[in-house]
N, C-alpha and C positions, 0 to 999 in steps of 0.2 A: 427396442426400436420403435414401437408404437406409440409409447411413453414420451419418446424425444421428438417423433414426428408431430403429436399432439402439442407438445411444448412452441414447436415452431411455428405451427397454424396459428397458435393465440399471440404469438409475437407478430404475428401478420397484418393483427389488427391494431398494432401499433402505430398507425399513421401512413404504414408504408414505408418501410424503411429508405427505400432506394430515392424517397424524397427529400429524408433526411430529418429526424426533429428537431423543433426547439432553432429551426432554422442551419442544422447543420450541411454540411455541404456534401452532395454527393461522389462517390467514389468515384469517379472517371478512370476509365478502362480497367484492363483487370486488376484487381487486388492482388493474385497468387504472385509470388515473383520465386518460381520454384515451389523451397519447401521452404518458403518463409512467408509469414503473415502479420506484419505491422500497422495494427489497427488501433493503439494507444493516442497516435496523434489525430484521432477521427472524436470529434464531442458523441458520437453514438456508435461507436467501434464494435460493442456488444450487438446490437441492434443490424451492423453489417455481417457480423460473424456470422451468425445464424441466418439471415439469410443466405448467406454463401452455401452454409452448412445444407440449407436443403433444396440449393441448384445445384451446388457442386461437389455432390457429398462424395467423391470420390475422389478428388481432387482435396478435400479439404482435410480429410481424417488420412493423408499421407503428410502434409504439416509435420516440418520438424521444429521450427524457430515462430513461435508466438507469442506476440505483445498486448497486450490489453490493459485500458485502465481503469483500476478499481475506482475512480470515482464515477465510473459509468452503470447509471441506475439500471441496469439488467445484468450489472455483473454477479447477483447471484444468481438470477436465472439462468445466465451462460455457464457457469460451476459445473452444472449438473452434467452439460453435453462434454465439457474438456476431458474426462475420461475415455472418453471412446477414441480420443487421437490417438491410436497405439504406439504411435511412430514419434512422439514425443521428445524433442530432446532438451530443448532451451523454453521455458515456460513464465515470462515476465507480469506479475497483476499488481505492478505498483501503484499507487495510488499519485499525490504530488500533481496532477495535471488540470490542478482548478485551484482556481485563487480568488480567496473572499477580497471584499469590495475596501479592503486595507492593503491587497499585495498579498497576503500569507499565504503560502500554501496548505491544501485542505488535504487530509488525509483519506484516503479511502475507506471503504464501507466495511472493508472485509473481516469480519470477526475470527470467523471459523472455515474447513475447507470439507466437502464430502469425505467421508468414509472411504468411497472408493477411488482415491486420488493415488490410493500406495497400489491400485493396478498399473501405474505408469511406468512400465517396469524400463524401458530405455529414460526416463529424466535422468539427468547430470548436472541438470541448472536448474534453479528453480529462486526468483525474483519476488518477495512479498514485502519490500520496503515500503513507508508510508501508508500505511491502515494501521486498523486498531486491533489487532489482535493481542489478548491480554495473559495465552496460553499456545504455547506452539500446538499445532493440528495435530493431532496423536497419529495418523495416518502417512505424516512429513517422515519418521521415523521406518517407515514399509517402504521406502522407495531404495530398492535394494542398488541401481545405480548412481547415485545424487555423489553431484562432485563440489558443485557448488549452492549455499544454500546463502541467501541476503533477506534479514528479516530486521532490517534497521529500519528505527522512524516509525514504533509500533508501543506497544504498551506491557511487553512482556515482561514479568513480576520472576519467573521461574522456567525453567528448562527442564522436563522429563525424565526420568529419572533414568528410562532406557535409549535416552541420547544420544549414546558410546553404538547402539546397533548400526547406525551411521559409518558404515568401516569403510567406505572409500570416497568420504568427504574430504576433500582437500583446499576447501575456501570455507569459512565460515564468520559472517558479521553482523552483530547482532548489536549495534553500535545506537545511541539512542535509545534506551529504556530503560527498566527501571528492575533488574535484574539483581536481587540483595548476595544471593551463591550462585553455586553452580553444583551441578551435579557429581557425583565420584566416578560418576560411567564417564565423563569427556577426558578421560585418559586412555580410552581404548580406540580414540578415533587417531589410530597409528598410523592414517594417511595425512593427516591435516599438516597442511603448510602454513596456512594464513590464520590466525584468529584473532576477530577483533570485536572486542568485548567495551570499548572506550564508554564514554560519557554513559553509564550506569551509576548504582549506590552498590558496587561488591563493596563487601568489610571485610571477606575475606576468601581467600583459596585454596582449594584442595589440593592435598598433599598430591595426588594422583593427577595433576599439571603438569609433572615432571617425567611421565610417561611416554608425550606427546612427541617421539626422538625424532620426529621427521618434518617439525614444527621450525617452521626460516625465521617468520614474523608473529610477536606476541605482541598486541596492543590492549593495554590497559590504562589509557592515561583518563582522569577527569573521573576516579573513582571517589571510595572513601576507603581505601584498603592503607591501612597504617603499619604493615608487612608483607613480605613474601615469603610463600615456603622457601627453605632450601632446595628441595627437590628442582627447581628452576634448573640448578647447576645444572642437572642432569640433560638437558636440552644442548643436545652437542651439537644440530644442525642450526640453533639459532643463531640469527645473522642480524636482526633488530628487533629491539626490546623498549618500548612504548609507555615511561610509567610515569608521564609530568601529570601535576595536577590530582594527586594522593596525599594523602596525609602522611605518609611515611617518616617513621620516624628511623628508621634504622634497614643498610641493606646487605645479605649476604656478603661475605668480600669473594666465597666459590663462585659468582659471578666473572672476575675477571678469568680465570680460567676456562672459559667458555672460547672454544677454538676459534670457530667462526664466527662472534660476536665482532661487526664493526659498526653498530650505533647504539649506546644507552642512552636514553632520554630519561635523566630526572628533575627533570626540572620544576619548582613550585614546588616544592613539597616541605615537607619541616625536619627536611634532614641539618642536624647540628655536628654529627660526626659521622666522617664518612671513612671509611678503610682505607688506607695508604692503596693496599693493590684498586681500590678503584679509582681513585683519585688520581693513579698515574695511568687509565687509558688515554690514548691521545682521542678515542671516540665518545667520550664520557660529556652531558652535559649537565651540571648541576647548578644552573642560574635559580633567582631566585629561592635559594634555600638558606637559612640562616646560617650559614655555616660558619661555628666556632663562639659562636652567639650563645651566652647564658638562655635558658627557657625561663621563657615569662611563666608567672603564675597570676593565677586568675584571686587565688589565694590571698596571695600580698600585695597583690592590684599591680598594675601595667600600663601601658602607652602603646599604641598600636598605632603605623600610621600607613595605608596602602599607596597604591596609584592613585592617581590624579587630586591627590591634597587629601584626603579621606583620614579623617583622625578616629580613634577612640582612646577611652581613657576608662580604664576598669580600677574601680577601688576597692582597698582590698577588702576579703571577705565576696567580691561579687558572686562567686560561685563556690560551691562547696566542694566539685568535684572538677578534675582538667576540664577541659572544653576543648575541640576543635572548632573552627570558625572560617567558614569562606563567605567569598562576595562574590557577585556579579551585577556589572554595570546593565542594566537593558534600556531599550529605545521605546520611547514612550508611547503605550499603544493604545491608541483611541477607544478602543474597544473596553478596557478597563478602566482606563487612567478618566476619568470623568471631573471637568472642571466645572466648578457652579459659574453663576454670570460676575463677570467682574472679574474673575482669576486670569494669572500669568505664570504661564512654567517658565521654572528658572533652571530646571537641572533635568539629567534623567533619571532615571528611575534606577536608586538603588537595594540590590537584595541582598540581606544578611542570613545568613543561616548559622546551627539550625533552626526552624522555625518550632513556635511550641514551649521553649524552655527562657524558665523566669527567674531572672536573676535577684537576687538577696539584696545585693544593691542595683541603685541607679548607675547604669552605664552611659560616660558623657559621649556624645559624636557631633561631630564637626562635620559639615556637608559645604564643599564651594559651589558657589551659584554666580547666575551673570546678573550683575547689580540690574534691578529695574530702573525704568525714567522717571517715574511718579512716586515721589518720597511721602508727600504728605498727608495724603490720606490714604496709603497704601501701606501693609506691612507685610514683612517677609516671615513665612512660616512652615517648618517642616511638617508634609504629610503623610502619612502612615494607613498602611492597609491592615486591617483585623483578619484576613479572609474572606469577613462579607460586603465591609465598609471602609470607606475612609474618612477619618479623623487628624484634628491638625495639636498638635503638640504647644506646647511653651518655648517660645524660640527667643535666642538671644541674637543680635548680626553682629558679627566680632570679623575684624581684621587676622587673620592669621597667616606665616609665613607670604605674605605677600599678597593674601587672599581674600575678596570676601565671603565667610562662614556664618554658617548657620548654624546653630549651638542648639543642640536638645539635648534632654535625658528618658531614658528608656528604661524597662523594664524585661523589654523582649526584644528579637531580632525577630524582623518583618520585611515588609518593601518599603522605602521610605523613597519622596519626592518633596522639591523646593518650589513653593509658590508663592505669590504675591496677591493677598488679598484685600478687600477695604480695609480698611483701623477697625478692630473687633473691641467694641468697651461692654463690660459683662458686670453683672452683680447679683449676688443673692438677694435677695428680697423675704425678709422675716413679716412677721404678723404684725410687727410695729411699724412697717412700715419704712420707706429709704427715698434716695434720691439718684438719679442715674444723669450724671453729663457724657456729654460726645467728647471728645479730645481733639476732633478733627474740628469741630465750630463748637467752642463754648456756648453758643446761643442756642441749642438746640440740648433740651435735658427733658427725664420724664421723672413725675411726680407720684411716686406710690404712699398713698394714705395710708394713715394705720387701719387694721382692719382687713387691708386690701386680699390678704390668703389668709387658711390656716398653717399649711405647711410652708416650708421655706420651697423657694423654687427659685431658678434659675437663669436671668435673662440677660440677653445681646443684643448691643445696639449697632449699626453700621449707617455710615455717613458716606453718601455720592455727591460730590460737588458738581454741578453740570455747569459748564463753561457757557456766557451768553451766548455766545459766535454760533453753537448747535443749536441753539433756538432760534434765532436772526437766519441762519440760514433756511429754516424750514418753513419758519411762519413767516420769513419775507417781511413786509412793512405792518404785521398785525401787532405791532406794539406789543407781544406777549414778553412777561418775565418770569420767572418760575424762583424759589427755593430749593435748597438742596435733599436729596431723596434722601427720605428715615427708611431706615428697614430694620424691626422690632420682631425678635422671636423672645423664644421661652421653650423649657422644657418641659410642661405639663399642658396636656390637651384641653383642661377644664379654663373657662372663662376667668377672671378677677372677679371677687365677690364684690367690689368697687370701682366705680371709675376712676381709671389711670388720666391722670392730667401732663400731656403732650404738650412742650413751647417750640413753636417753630417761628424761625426768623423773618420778616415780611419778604417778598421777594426785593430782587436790587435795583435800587432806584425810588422804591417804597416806603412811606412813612406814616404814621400816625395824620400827620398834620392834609397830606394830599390822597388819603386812599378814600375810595371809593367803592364802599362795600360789598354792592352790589357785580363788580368785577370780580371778585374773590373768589378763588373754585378751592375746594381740596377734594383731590382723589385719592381714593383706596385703592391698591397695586396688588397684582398676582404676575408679577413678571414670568412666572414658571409657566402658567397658565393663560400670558401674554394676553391679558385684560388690563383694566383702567376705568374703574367709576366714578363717579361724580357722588359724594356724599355729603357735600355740602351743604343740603335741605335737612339730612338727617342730623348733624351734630350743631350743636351751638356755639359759636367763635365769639373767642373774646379776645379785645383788641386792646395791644395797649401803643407807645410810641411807634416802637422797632418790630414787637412781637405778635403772634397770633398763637392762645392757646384754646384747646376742645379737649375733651374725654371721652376715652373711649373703653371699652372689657375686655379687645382681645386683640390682636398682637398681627400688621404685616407690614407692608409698605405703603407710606402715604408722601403726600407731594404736592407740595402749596405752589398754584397760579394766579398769576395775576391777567384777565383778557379780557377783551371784549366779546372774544367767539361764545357762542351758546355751545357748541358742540366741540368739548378741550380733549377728550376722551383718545377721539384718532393722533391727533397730534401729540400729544404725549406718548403713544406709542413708537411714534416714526421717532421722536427725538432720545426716548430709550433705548431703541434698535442701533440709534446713530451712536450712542455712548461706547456700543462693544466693538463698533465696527474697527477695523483697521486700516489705513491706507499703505498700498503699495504698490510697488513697478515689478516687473517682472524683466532678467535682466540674460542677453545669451552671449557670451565670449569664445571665440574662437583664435586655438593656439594659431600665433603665426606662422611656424614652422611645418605646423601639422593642424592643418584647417579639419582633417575630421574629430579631431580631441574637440571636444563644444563642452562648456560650462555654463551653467545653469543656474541662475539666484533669484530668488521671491525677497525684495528688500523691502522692509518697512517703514514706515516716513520716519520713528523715530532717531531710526539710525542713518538718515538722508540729511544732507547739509541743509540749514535754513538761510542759506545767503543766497540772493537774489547774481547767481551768478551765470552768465549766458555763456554758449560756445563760446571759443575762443579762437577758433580753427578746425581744420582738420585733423584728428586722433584725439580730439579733446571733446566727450561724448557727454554733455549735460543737457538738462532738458528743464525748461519751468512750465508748471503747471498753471492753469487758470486761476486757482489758488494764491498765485504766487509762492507755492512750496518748491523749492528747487528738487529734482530729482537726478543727482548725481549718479553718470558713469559709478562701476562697482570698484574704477580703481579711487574713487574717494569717498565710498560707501564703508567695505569691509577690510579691516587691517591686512586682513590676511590676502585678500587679491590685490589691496595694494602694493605686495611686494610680490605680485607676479605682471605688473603694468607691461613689463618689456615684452611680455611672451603672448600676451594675447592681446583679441582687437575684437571690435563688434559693435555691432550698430547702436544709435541711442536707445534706452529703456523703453519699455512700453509709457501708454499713458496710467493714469493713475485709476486704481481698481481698490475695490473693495473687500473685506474676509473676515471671516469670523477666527479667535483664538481655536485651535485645535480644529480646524475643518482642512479636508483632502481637496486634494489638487492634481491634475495629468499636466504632463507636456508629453502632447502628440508632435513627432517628425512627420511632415506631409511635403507633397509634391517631388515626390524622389529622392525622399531624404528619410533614411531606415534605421533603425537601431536593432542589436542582438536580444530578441524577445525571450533571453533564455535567462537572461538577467534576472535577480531574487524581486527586486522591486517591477519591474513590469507587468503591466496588466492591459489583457488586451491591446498589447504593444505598443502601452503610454507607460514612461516612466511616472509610478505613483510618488507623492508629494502629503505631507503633513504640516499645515502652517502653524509655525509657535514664533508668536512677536520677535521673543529674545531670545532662538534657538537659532541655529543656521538652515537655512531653507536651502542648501546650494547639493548640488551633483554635478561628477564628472561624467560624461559617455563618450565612446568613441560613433561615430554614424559611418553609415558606410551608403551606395547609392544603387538600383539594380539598373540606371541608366549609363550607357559607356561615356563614357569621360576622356576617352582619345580623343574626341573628336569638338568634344563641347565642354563646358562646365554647366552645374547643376545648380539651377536657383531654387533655391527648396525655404522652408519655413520650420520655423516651430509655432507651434501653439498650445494655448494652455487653456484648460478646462475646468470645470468645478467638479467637484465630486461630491462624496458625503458629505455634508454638515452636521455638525455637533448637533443633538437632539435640543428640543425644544425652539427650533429657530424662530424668530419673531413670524406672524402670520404674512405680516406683510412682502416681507424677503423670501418666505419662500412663491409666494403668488409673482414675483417677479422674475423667480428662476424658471419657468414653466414659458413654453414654448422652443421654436425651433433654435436660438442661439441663444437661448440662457443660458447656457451650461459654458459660453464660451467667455475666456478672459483678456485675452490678447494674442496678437501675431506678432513674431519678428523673424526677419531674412535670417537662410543661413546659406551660405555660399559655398560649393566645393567646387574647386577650381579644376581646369581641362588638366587631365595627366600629361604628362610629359611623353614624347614619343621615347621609345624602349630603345635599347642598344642594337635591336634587328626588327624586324617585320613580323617574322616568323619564331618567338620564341622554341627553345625546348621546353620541354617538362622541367629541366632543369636548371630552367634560365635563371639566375638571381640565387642560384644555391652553390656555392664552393667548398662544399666539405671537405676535408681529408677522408683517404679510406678510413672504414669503421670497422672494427672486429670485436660485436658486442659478447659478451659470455668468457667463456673459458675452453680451452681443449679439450679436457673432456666430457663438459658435455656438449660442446660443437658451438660452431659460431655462427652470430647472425651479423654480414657482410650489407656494403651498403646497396649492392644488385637485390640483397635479399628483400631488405626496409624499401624498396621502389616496386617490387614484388607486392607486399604487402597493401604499399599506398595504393596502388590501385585497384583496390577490394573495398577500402574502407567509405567514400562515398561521405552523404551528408553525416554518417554519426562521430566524423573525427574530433568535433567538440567534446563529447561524453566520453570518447578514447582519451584526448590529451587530460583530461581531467583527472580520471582513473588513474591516468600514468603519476600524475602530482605534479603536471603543469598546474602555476596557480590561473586563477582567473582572467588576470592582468595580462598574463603570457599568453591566453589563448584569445584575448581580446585584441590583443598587439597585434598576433601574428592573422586575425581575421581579416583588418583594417589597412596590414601591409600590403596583404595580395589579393584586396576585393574583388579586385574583378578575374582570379582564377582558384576555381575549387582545388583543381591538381595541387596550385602553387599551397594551399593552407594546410593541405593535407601534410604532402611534403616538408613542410616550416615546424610542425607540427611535430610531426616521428624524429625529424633531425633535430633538432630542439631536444628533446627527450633524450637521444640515442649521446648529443654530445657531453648531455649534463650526466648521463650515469656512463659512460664511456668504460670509467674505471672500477666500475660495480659486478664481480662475478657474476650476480645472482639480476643481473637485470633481464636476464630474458625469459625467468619467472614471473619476474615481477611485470613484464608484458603480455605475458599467456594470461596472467590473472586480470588487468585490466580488460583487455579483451573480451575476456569472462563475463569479468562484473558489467561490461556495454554490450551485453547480450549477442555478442558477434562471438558463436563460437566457433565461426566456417573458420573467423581468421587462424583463432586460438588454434584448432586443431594443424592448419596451415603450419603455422610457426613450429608449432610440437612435431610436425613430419619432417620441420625442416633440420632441428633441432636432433632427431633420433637417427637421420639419414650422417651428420655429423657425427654424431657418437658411433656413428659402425663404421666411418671411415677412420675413425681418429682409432676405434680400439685394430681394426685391420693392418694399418700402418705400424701399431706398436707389435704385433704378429709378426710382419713380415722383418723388422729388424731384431726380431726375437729377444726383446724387453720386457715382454709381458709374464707376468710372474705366473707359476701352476695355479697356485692357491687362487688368483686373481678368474683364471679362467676358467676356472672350477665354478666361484661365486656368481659369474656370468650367466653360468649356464643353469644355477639355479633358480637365476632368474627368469631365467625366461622361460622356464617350464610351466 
């Protein structure tokens, strides 16, 4: 006790909790609600606990239902006091509730738990999804009531070996990690209903899986398990079996004989021959699998072709032994995917596996990509991650099946991405010396003398053409004209034992006959390091009609001007800034039928019409810039919303803005215009954004408003903000983003219109709902009626999003049903369960599968609810079989050993 009170005193000096850190908001009125304590959604939740803990510590250590979240920096300090809650029943420390400056979600801090956690001798629940734990708590295993255990979204390699001590688990999910077996003991957890094992590396399963007789739901899809025991058969309570996305090459046929089996999932996997008996369930689904299909060998080489155009082509000998091989597409994450200046993502990011293993032969792949606008001094090439770097490949661009590809050869399977970069001209350079032309302008070549190494080394040349119009616009009437930018590397750090002789072409407009020497500038360039000097005093120019050549020992960017200014240095900077920049509109559509569906597009000039085309009218939304670049409405920007023209409408585009390739972007809803902040991409309740020229910049949301709409309509706004920038941003851009509305990029109206008056004044709770009666379950184990489910709904409160979820509402359905009945909680609650109750209507076993969600959304008042209501059925259903005297001896015998 002194221990903990000492504990509490130093967290005292934490600011003061009850002011809140870090700016967080204070708890307003009491916290306790009963014997429930949700402090997860508080940014200092730990920092309240404890305080509570030592005003209301009597009050607080009766606590049955508590939330906390691990990415709360005292959440180990608070670890130590969660023991003394004797009265513990439901105990949630997930992490998931902070999102880096991309959107993602961060995991919690939680490695490990006290020793003394397996005194919590009442847990049943117990919540550690999202942290890092890399070994389950040796202590998790002492909790002699634990019903439910959730430790998905964590880093668990292995499960304990006395796992099985666990004897009245009956939920277990451990979904997300990286789990290779499992133990021989999880056959003794003879209570488990639920286990889901999904998106691990299992290769394989203990025979002792088959033990589990009281097991409904087995989930293993997204392994590398290329079997199953037989023992499975022996699972006579299972009811759905979870196995797409394995490499299975072969599956029991004792599976159909599985009584209560009505879902197999196999889908994706490399089953070729499948058993007649399973092939004739009518619940059976085996898409995706080659079925009937010879196996490729890697041997005698193959053709490989996935989703979305994705080719390979193995010749033979490529491997010596089978291989299995999966993919996944990912979405390109700023955080890794690093583009140098001048680059253009054409694709996302694809991963092959396994990683690690090097094939005998080259393996050919095709990647499709969106053609870039700039052919001529731009080239396309695929990029490849090593684990520490990336590196760009030999690429071909080939037309295929209808497509345009990107052709490499490989050695290994990696992550691989399509970009567009300057024209790369390269050459060895031996001791005798060579010559190096651009391909992009003939007129610019470098001249290595014999002499110039000892060793042979390796060098790249790239060519920027800079458009006049970029210079005219900056320097205005300073008569400046520039040449196009060299950029010269090499692969060894040491100098040329000799001067490299450099020809660059005079600037345009420039000649031998009318140049003026004394105007002449050439600067040396560190664009990475966003300089620009003047070395023109230091090197000696020699002139001839067209050209300007100098020597120089070592190797970056240089850049021939022609001006009058003495000081060329800043200006060259702004007009290299200008070269990466982007121009774009920002664009918001709203369904007609349904004004709160809003659509969202960041459109680029290059894919904006360049015809000088004005309104037309009304519903004809274009706009010309001072530019004169027309910025077309998005129904004649992007193909694809040109064929939703009819269904949505929206004001003209913003004005014309500025962006760098690969920098973030928000669209904040403002002025009574709200989005569901539970959404993967939201942050700080702005839908996050990643601009790529020629990727789609577009989002659907539905908005909803917290002002009543009977009475008025809602003029609300979007707007859009800057966020991250890609590193190294020019000095100048970022001194301009600095103050109070740099961060901002545009506004545009969004309008939600007055609702319509209702069909009475006065709804019911159940206005807008006609169900049929509902009799979810079975007779005997009792049924849940729809008095029951209206019961229920009004328990459940704000967390019926994380209910309908659990239940396997998808996303879309619980977004729908938020947006239909905005302006009443009862009503989404309601839309919610009946939604649910009518899609599994014909499901025995759904009123399991509700007690479990319940579970898993940390409500287990409800859970137990439903279970009373549930056990009050079964003694009247077994009573009634009693009183018409049906009920078998043996039956009543079995009963009563149960319940002993």
């Amino acid at each position: 006790m002194e221990e903990m009170q000492k504990m509490v005193e130093q967290l005292s000096l934490w600011g003061k909790c009850g002011e809140g850190t870090s700016g967080a908001p204070v708890l307003a009125g009491p916290c306790l609600a009963g014997n429930r304590l949700n402090l997860d959604v508080y940014p200092d939740g730990c920092c309240h606990f404890l305080r509570l803990l030592k005003q209301q510590r009597e009050e607080v250590v009766q606590v049955e239902f508590l939330r906390l979240s691990s990415n709360d920096c005292l959440i180990d300090t608070t670890l130590d006091s969660l023991p003394h809650l004797e009265h513990l029943k439901s105990l949630v420390l997930k992490g998931g509730h902070v999102r880096d400056k991309f959107g993602s979600c961060q995991r919690g801090s939680l490695t490990s738990l006290p020793q003394d956690f397996g005194n919590l001798k009442c847990l049943t629940h117990l919540d550690l999804s999202f942290n890092r734990l890399s070994t389950l708590p040796s202590c998790i295993v002492h909790l002699p009531s634990l019903r439910v255990l959730l430790v998905s979204h964590n880093s668990l390699v292995a499960l304990p070996e006395d796992f099985g001590c666990l004897s009245k688990l009956t939920f277990f999910s451990a979904m997300k990690n990286q789990l290779t077996d499992l133990p021989q003991s999880i056959g003794e957890l003879s209570m488990l209903h639920t286990l889901d094992l999904s998106e691990n590396i299992l290769q394989l399963l203990p025979e002792e899986i088959g033990n589990l007789h009281n097991c409904k739901e087995l989930i293993l899809s997204g392994n590398c398990l290329s079997s199953i025991p037989d023992s499975i058969a022996n699972l006579k309570s299972l009811r759905e079996l979870h196995l797409h996305s394995n490499f299975l090459v072969t599956v029991p046929a004792s599976l159909a004989s599985l009584p209560n089996l009505s879902r197999l999932d196999l889908q994706n996997n490399c089953l070729r021959v499948v058993p007649t008996e399973i092939q004739a369930l009518p619940f059976v689904d085996l898409h995706g699998n080659p079925l009937g299909e010879t196996e490729p060998s890697l041997q005698a080489g193959c053709e490989v072709v996935l989703p979305y155009g994705i080719h390979f082509c193995f010749p033979p000998g490529a491997a010596s032994d089978p291989l299995r091989i999966s993919f996944r597409l990912r979405e390109p994450d700023p955080q890794w995917v690093k583009l140098r200046h001048h680059d253009v993502l054409l694709s996302r990011v694809l991963e092959l596996q396994p990683h690690g293993i090097k094939f005998q032969q080259e393996v050919q792949i095709w990647m499709p990509f969106v053609p870039p606008q700039i052919l001529h001094q731009n080239e396309v090439v695929v990029r490849t991650f090593s684990g520490q770097s990336w590196s760009d490949l030999r690429t071909r661009v080939e037309h295929k099946s209808g497509l345009m590809m990107a052709h490499c050869s490989v050695l290994h399977f990696s992550w691989f991405l399509v970009v567009s970069r300057l024209v790369q001209d390269e050459c060895k350079v031996p001791a005798e010396g060579t010559l190096l032309f651009s391909s992009v302008d003939p007129n610019i070549k470098v001249i290595f003398p014999p002499g110039v190494t000892k060793e042979p080394r390796s060098v790249k040349m790239q060519v920027l053409q800079v458009p006049a119009k970029e210079i005219d616009e900056i320097t205005a009437s300073a008569g400046c004209r520039a040449s196009p930018l060299l950029c010269l590397s090499q692969d060894s750090l040491v100098d040329f034992l000799n001067p490299v002789t450099i020809q660059l072409p005079l600037p345009p407009g420039i000649t031998g006959l009318n140049l003026d020497q004394l105007r002449l500038r050439l600067l040396h360039g560190d664009p990475e390091g966003q300089t620009w000097h003047d070395i023109t005093s230091q090197v000696v120019l020699k002139f001839t009609h067209i050209y300007v050549m100098f020597e120089v020992t070592h190797f970056s960017w240089y850049w021939l001007w022609y001006t009058t200014k003495t000081y060329i240095e800043g200006i060259a900077k702004k007009v290299y800034e200008r070269l990466r920049l982007y121009q774009v509109n920002f664009i918001a559509l709203q369904r007609k039928k349904d004004p709160e569906q809003v659509l969202l597009q960041c459109v680029p000039k290059h894919k904006v019409s360049e015809r000088n085309i004005k309104s037309v009218g009304k519903g004809t939304d274009m706009l010309q810039t001072k530019h004169g670049v027309l910025c077309c409405h998005p129904y004649q920007v992007d193909p694809v919303l040109e064929r939703l023209q009819n269904r949505y409408q929206g004001p003209e585009p913003s004005d014309m803005v500025e962006m760098f390739e690969g920098e973030q972007f928000f669209a904040a809803f403002e002025r009574g215009i709200s989005i569901d902040m539970d959404r993967p991409d939201c942050v700080d309740g702005c839908l996050s954004f990643i601009f790529y020229s020629h990727l789609k910049n577009m989002k659907e949301v539905y908005v909803t408003s917290p002002v009543d709409r009977k009475g008025q309509a809602v003029k609300g706004q979007v707007s859009f903000y800057r966020g991250a920038v890609p590193e190294n941003i020019p000095e100048d851009a970022s001194r301009r983003r600095k103050g109070a509305d740099s961060l901002w990029l545009a506004t545009l109206p969004i309008k939600l219109p007055q609702l319509k008056p209702r069909c009475n004044e006065n709804p019911g709770p159940l206005c807008g709902f006609s169900f049929p009666p509902l009799n979810l379950g079975n007779a005997e184990t009792g049924y849940l009626t729809q008095a029951n489910l209206l019961s229920i709904a009004r328990r459940v409160g704000s967390d019926w999003q994380t209910i309908g979820l659990n239940l396997g509402l998808t996303y879309q359905q619980i977004e729908r049903i938020g947006h239909n009945n905005r302006d009443d909680l009862d009503k989404q609650i309601l839309g919610m369960l009946f939604s649910w109750a009518q899609q599994n209507s014909g499901d025995p076993d759904c009123v399991s599968k509700l007690i479990t969600a319940m579970k898993e959304s940390g409500r287990q008042d409800i859970a137990d609810e439903v279970e009373t209501i549930i056990d009050l059925g079964r003694q009247k259903y077994s009573e009634s079989i009693r009183r018409v005297g049906l009920e078998p001896e043996s039956s009543r015998e079995d009963s009563a050993i149960a319940t002993m």
